[in-house]
C-alpha positions in Angstrom: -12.5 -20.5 4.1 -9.2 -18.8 3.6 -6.9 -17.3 5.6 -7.1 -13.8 3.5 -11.1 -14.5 4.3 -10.9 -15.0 8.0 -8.4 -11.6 8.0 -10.8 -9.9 5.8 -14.1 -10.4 8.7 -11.7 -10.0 11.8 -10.9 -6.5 10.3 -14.5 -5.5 9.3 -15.6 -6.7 12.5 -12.7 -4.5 14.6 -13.6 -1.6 12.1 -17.6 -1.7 12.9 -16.6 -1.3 17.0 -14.4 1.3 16.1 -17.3 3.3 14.3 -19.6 2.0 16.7 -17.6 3.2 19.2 -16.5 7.1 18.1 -20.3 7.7 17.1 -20.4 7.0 13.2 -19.7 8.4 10.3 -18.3 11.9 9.8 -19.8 14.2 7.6 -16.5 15.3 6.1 -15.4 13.8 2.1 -12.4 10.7 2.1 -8.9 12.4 2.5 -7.8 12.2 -0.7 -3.7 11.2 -1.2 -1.1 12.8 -2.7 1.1 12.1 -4.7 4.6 11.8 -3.9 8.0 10.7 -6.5 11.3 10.1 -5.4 13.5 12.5 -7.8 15.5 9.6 -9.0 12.5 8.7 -10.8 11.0 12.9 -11.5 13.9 12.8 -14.3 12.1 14.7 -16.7 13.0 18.1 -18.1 15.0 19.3 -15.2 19.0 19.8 -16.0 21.0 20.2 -13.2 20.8 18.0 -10.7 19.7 20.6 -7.8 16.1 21.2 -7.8 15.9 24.5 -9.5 12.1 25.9 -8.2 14.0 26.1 -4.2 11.6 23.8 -2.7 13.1 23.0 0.1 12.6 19.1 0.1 15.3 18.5 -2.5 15.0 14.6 -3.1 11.0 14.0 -3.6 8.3 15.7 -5.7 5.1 15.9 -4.3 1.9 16.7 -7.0 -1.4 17.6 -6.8 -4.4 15.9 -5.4 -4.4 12.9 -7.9 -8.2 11.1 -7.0 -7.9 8.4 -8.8 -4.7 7.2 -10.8 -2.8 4.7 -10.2 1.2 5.0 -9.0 4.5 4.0 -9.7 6.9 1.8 -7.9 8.9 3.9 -5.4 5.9 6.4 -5.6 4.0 7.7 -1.9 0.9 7.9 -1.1 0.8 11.0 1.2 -2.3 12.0 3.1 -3.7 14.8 5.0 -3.4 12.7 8.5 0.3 13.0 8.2 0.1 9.1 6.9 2.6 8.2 4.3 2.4 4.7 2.7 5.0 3.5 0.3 5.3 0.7 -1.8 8.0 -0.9 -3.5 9.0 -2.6 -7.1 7.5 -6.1 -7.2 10.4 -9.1 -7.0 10.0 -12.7 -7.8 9.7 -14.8 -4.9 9.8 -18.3 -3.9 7.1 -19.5 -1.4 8.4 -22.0 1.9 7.0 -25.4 1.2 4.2 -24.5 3.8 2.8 -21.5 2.0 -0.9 -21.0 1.7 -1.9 -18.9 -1.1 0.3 -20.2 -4.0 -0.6 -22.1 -7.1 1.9 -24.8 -9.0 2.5 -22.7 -12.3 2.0 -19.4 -11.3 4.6 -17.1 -10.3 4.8 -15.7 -6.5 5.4 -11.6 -6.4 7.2 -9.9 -3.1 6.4 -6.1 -1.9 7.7 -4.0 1.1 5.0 -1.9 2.1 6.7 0.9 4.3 4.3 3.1 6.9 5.0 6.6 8.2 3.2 8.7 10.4 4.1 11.9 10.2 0.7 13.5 11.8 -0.3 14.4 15.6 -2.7 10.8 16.1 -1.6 7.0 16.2 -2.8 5.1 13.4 -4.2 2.0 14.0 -1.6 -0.4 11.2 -4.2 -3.7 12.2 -6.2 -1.5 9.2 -4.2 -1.9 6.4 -5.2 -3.7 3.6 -3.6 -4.7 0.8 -4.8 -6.6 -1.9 -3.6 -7.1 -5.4 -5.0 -7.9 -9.1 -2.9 -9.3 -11.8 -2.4 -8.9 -15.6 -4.3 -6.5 -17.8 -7.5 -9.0 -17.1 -7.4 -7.6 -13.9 -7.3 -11.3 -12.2 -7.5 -11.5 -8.7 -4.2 -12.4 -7.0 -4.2 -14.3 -4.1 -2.1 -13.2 -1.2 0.8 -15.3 0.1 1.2 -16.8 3.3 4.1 -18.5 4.8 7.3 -18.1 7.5 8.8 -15.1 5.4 5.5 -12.9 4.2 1.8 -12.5 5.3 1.6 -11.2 8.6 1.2 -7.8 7.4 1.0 -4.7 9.8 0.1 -4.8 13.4 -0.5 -2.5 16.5 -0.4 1.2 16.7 2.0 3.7 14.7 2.7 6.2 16.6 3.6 10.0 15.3 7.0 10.1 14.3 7.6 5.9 13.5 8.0 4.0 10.5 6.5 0.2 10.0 7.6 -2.0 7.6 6.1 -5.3 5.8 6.3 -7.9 3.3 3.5 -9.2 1.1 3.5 -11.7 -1.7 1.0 -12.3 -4.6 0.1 -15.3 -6.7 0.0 -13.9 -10.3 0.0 -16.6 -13.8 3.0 -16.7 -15.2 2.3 -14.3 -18.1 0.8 -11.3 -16.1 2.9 -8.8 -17.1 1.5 -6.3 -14.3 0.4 -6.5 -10.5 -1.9 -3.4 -9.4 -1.6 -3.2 -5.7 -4.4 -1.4 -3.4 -3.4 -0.3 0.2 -6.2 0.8 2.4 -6.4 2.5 5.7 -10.2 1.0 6.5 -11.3 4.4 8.8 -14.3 5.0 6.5 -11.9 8.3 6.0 -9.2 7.7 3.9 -9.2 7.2 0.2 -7.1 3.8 -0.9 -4.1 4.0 -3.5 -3.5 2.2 -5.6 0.3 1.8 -7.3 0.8 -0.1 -10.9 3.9 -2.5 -10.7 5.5 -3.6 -13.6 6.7 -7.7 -13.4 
């Protein structure tokens, strides 16, 4: 009925030939992402300004395994692959008179989603999805559509590239927080999900 609806089945149906295709399932678990916090934000407990443990990667933090929390704006979502997905602070934004997807009263959300693939393999971007909930009811936020946002990722990333795109989210007026879940549908890697404050 939707457009989010009719996106939803083409991607299930391309992700079933692509299973179909390589043979099924693998045996191995979901790669897992991890974690990783611009230092601008990794403020805590560190006087000095130049990253005192010699890391080598002086302006980003990268933690442990997380499997399951929920991250900040800014934060990365870093996976075995060599996939990187980023996601940005949510803005207010005003829908085209067109849009599809927005609702008098509520308030419209923008995101830029940024891809990099730093592994050895393409990665197919027509398999991102993103999808949203809103407020601590956990409401689900319809996705945005017009000549600015909603055309979301496309085509092949190779190794090396970056891709970049804008979604927006219906939310009521009151939600006070937009979770945001971006998925690589593979059957092999583990969503993330980042906690934006509005």
């Amino acid at each position: 009925m939707s457009v989010n609806s009719i996106r939803t089945r083409t991607l299930v149906a391309a992700v079933t030939t692509a299973v179909l295709a390589v043979g099924g399932l693998t045996a191995c678990g979901p790669d897992e992402p991890t974690k990783e916090t611009p230092a601008s934000q990794d403020t805590q407990g560190e006087a000095g300004g130049d990253g005192g443990d010699g890391a080598g990667d002086g302006d980003q933090d990268t933690d442990q395994k997380d499997g399951g929390g929920s991250y900040a704006a800014g934060d990365t979502a870093v996976y075995d692959s060599g996939l990187k997905i980023t996601v940005s602070g949510a803005e207010t934004y005003q829908p085209d008179e067109y849009a599809v997807g927005h609702t008098e009263g509520n308030t419209a959300h923008q995101v830029t989603i940024t891809l990099e693939n730093t592994g050895e393999e393409n990665v197919s971007a027509d398999l991102i999805m993103v999808s949203a909930r809103a407020g601590e009811d956990g409401t689900a936020a319809e996705e945005i559509y017009d000549d600015s946002v909603g055309g979301g990722f496309t085509g092949e990333l190779l190794p090396g590239k970056k891709a970049t795109a804008q979604y927006a989210f219906d939310a009521p007026a009151d939600a006070g927080v937009l979770d945001l879940e971006v998925e690589l549908i593979d059957f092999t890697t583990a969503p993330a999900q980042w906690s934006l404050e509005l």
